[in-house]
Legacy VTK file of the C-alpha trace (Angstrom):
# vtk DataFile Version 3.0
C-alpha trace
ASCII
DATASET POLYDATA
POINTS 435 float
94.956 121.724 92.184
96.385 119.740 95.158
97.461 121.715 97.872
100.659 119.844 98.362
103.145 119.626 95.139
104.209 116.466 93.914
108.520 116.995 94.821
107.037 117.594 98.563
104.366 114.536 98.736
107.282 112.288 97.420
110.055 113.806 99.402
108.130 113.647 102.389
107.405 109.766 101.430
110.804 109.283 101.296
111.891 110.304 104.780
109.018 108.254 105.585
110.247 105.099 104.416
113.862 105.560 106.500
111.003 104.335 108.958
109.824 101.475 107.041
109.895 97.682 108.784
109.599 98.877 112.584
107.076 97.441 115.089
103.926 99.375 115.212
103.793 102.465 117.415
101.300 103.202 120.047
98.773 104.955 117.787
98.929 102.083 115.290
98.452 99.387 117.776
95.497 100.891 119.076
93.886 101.229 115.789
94.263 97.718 115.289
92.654 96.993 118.975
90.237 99.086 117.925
89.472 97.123 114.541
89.595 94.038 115.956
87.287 95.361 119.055
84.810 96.366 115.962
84.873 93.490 113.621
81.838 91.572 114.535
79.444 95.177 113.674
81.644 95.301 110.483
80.461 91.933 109.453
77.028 92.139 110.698
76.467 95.399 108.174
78.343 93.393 105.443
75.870 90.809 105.540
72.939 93.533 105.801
74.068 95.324 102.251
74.688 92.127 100.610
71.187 91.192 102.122
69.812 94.241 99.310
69.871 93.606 95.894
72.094 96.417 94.213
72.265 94.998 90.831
73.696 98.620 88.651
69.585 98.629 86.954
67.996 97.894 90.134
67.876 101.729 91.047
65.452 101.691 93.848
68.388 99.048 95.448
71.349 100.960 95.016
70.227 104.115 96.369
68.932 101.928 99.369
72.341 100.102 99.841
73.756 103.941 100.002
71.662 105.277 102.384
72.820 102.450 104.553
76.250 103.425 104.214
75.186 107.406 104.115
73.764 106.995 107.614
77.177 105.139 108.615
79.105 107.650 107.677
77.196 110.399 109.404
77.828 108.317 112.326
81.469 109.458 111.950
80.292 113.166 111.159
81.204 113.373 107.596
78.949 115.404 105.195
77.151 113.143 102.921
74.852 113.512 99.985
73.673 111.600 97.321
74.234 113.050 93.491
70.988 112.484 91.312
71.762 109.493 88.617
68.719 110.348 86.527
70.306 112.544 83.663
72.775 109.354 83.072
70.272 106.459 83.406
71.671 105.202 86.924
70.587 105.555 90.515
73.662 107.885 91.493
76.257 108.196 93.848
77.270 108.688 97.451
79.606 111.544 97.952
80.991 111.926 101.439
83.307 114.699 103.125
85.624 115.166 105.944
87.515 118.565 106.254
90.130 117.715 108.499
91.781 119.975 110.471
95.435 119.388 110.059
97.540 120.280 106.665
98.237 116.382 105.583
97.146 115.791 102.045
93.744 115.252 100.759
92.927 111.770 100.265
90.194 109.882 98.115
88.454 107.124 98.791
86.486 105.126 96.632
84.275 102.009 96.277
81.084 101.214 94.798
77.667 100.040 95.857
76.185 98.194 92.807
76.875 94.802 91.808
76.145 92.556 88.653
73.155 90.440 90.141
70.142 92.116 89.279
66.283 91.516 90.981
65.640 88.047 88.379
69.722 86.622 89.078
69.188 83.233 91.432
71.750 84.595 93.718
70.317 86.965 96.107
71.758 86.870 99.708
74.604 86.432 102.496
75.347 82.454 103.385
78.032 82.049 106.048
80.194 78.475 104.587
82.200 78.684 107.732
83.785 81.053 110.647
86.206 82.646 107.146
83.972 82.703 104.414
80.814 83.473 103.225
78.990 83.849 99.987
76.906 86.486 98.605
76.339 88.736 95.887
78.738 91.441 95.580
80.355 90.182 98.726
83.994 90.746 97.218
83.087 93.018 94.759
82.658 95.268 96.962
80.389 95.775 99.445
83.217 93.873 101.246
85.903 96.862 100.203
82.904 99.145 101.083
82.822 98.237 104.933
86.823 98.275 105.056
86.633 101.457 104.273
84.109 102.649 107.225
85.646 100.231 109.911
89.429 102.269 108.997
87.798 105.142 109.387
85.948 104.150 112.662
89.143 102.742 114.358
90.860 106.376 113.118
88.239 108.178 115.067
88.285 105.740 118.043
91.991 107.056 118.486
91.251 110.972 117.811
93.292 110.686 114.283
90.574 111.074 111.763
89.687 114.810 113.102
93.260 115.804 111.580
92.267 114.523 107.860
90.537 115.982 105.070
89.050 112.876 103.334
86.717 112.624 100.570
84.797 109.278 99.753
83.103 108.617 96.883
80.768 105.168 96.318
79.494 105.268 92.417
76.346 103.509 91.982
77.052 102.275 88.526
80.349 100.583 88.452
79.710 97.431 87.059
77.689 99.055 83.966
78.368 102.595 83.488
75.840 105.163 82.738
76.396 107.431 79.377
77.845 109.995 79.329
80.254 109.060 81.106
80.917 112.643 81.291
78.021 112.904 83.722
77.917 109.506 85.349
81.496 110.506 86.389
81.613 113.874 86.741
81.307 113.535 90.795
84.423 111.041 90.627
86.356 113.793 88.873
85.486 116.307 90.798
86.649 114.489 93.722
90.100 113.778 92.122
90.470 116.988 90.749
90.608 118.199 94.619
92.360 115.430 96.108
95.898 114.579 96.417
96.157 111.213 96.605
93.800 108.133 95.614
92.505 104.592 97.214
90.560 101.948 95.924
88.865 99.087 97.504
87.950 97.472 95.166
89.284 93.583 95.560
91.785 93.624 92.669
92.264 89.849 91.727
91.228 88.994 95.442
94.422 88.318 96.898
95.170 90.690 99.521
98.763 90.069 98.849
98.714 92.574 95.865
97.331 96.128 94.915
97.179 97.866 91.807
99.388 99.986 90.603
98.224 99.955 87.495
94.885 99.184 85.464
94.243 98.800 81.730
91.659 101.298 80.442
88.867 99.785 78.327
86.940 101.110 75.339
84.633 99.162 72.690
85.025 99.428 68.898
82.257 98.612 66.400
83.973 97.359 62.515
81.415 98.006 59.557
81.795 96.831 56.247
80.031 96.499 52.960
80.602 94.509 49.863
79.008 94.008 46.372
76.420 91.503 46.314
75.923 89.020 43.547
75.829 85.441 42.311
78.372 83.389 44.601
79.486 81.521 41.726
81.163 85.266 40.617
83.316 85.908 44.083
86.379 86.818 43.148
85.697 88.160 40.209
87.560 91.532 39.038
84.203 93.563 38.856
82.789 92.267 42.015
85.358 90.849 44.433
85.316 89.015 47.597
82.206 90.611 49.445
81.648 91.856 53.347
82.408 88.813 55.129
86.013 88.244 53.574
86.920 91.811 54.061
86.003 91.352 57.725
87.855 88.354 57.995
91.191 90.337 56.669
90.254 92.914 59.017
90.326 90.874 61.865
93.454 88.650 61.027
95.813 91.305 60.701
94.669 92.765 63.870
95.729 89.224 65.344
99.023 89.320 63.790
99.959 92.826 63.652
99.076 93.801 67.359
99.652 90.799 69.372
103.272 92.120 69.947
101.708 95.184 72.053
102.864 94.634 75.541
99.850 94.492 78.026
97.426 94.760 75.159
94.170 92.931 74.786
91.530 93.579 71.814
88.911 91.427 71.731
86.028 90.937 68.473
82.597 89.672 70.852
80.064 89.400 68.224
79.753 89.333 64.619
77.086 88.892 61.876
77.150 88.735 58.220
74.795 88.381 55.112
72.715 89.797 52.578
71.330 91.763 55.559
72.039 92.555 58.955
70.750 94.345 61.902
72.970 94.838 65.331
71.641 96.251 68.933
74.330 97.918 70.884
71.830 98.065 74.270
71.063 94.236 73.761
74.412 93.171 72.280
72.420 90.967 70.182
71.662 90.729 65.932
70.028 89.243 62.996
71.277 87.880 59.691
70.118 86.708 56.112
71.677 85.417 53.696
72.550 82.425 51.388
75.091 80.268 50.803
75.072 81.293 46.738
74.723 84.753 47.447
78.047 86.750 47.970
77.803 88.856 51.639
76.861 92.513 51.647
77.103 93.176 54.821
78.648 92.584 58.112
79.290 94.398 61.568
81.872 93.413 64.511
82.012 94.628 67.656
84.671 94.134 70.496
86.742 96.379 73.081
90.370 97.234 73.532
92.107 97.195 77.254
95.169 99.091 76.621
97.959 100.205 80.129
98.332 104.358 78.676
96.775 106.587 76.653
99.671 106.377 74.205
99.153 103.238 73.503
95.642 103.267 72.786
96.043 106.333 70.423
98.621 103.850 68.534
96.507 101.046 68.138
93.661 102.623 67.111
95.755 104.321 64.464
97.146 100.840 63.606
93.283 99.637 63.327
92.205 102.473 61.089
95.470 101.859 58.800
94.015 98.147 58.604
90.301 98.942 58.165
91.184 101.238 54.914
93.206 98.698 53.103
89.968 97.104 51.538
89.940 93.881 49.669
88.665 95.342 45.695
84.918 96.355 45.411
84.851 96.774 49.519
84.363 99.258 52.070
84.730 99.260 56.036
84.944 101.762 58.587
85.736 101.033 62.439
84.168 103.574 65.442
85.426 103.579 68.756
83.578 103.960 71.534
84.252 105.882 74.837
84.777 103.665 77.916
87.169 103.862 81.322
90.497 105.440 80.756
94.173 103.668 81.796
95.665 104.122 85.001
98.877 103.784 84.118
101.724 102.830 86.315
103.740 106.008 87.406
106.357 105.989 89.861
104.150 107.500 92.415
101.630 105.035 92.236
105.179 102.465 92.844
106.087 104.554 95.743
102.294 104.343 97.229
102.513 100.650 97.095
106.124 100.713 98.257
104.539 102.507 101.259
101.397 100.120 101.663
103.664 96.781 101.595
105.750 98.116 104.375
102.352 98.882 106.412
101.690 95.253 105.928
104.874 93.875 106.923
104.804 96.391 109.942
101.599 94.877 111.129
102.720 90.916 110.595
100.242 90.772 107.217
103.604 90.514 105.060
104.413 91.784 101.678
102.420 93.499 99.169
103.093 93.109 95.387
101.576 94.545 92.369
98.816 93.068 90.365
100.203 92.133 86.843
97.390 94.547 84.734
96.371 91.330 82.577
94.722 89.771 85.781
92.392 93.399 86.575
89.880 94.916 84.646
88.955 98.221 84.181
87.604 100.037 87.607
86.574 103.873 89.013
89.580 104.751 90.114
91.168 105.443 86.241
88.922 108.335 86.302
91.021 109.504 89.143
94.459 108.622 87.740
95.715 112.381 85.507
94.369 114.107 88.831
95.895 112.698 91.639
99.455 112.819 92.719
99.588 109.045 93.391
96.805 106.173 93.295
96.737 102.317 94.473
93.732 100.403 93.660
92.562 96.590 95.062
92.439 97.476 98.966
89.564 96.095 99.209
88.229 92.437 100.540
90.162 89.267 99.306
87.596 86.648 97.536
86.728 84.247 94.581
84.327 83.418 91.934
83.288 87.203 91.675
80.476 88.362 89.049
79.665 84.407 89.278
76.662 82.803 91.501
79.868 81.496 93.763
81.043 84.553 94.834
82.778 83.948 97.983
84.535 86.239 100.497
87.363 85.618 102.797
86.117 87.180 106.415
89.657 86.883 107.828
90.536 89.745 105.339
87.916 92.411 106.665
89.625 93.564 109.641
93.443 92.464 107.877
93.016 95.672 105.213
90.731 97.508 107.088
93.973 97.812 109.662
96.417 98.145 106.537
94.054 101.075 105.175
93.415 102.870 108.424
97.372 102.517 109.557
98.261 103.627 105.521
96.023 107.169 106.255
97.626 107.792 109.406
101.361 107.866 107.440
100.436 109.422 105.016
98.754 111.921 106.963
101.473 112.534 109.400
103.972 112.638 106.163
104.360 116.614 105.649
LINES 1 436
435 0 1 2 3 4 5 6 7 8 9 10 11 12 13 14 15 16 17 18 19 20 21 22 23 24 25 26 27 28 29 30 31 32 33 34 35 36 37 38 39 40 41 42 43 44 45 46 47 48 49 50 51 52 53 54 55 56 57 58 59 60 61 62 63 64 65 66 67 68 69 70 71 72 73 74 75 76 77 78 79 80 81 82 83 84 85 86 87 88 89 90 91 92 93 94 95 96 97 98 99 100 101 102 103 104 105 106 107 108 109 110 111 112 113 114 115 116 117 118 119 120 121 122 123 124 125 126 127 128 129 130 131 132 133 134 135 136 137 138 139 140 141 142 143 144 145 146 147 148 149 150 151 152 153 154 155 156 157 158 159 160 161 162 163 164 165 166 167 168 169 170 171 172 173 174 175 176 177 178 179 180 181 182 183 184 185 186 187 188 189 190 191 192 193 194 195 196 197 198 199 200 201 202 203 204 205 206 207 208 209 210 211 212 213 214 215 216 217 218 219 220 221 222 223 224 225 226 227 228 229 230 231 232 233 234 235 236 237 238 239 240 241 242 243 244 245 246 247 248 249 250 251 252 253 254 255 256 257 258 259 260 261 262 263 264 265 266 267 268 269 270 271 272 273 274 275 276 277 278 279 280 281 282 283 284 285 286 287 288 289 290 291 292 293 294 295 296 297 298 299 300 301 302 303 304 305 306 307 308 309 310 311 312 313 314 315 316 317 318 319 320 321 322 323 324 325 326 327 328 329 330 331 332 333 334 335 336 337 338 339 340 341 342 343 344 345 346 347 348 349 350 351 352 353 354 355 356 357 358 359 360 361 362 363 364 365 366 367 368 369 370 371 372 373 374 375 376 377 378 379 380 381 382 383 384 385 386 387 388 389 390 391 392 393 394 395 396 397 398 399 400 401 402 403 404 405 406 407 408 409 410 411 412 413 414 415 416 417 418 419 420 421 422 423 424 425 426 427 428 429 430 431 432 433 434
């Protein structure tokens, strides 16, 4: 349970922000001196992990690209370890632990270290473009959001404020494809929550610095089966035999169109379908066979897709909408829909408002301006929903500002490496001196 209760994180927030829009004070200026004074080893070791392929299968790579950053963060005298990934099918993750002295609250801080170019993808190292950006795998997402997080850190201990903190960080090796069960390939995540207070990602949202998440749409996948009576196709329609699989499906999936459309924030989307006489799907491979003929009536066909939903409450009432839709068969046809698990919703919550509220006025305090929120359609699913029924308050997409991710153009914006690394770093020293 967190040690501080959520009327006396937010009152104490409150009070806070009476302060909000003043000039930096001495402590804060000297973190970003010391930031600034750092930058040029924070971008050599960003090109050094991008330099090592970490694609989420490449398990030998991942674990190397955290024993880089395990070594780093000994270097600030945190405890680090590395949890086993074997009994979920990944490398594993880097868990590291500060026990601060003072009695702020207990803060979370995640990122990732795998990225979605594996050994045989064409794009396999760091190019500088110009002095501001440079492209690289997994530049932006995140190895980028990776080093913010050790150069706040650094400039915190440069200017004796990180002794005071109790700050866990977590870096999951298998963010971009999650190992199953999730129950284990995120038990370490939840863990962390569970014992922290308050939660930061660094991920790079939609890679504009000017926003953070306050909010992100959970994701799950949904496989649609359904069976119909074969026979002549000069007989579809007919009372005894009907309209077969492929018809059915197709009512299936129009009236999910126009019945849940209306669903504010909510996206369902069918990926691949086949349909015949007969039918095989792969769910590792995404990938299927089908027979058939164009005078035989379909027997069989399968549909898979995922839903991205902003709460809980609203996936429970689509999926009950879905089932309703999958049971009102066509005559002489039969479906049935599964759902999958997959990354929970971090829903917006007025504390997750107020953390933002907070960060924004960081940013305007150090000249970087305002900070909005990411509208939830423009972010995907990410780590830190596993955090999100734990913590007190949570803001995701701190991390490095950038284009083209999970594409061979993946670009980073260098100017933006020591701009949030000072946001974070100035962000943990509030909230840490907000009791």
């Amino acid at each position: 349970m967190p040690a501080i209760t959520r009327l006396t994180l937010v009152l104490s927030l409150t009070l806070l922000a009476i302060f909000a829009d003043a000039a930096p004070t001495a402590t804060e200026q000297r973190i970003v001196e010391a930031v600034d004074r750092n930058n040029a080893d924070a971008g050599a070791l960003l090109e050094r992990v991008v330099n090592v392929n970490s694609g989420t299968m490449n398990l030998k790579g991942v674990k190397a690209v955290g024993e880089i950053f395990m070594a780093e963060f000994g270097k600030l005298e945190f405890n680090t370890r590395w949890v086993d990934g074997s009994a979920f099918d990944r490398a594993g993750h880097l868990v590291a632990e500060h026990k601060g002295t003072g009695d702020g609250p207990k803060i979370l801080l995640i990122g990732h270290l795998d990225t979605v170019f594996e050994p045989d993808s064409p794009f396999q190292s760091y190019a500088a473009i110009s002095d501001t950006q440079a492209r690289g795998p997994g530049i932006a997402d995140m190895k980028g959001g990776n080093v913010i997080i050790l150069q706040a850190l650094n400039a915190l201990r440069e200017v004796g404020a990180l002794a005071a903190m109790d700050i866990t960080v977590v870096m999951t090796g298998d963010e971009e494809l999650s190992g199953r069960p999730l129950a284990l390939s995120k038990q370490a995540l939840v863990e962390a929550a569970q014992y922290a207070d308050i939660a930061l990602g660094f991920e790079n949202g939609d890679g504009n610095p000017a926003t953070a998440n306050v909010s992100r749409r959970g994701s799950i996948g949904w496989t649609l089966q359904v069976h119909g009576k074969p026979a002549h196709s000069s007989q579809i329609f007919r009372e005894d035999i009907g309209p077969g699989a492929i018809y059915e499906a197709a009512r299936i999936l129009t009236r999910f169109y126009t019945e849940l459309r209306q669903e504010d924030l909510l996206t369902f989307n069918p990926g691949t379908i086949v349909g015949g006489t007969t039918v095989t799907h792969d769910h590792i491979t995404n990938s299927g066979t089908a027979y058939g003929k164009d005078n035989i009536i379909a027997e069989t066909a399968i549909v898979t897709g995922d839903i991205r939903a902003i709460s809980e409450i609203q996936l429970s009432r689509v999926k009950m909408k879905m089932l309703e839709i999958v049971a009102a068969n066509y005559p002489h046809t039969s479906a049935s829909i599964e759902f999958s698990e997959g990354y929970p919703a971090m829903a917006p919550t007025a504390g997750n408002q107020r953390l933002l509220e907070m960060f924004s006025g960081v940013s305007r305090d150090l000249g970087f301006g305002e900070v909005t929120q990411v509208n939830p359609l423009r972010a995907g699913a990410a780590d830190v929903s596993f955090t999100a029924d734990y913590v007190e308050m949570a803001l995701d997409g701190l991390g490095m500002g950038g284009t083209e991710g999970h594409t061979v153009g993946e670009t980073g914006d260098l100017t933006t490496l020591p701009m949030q690394a000072k946001r974070a770093a100035v962000l943990l020293l509030r909230l840490q001196q907000a009791r």
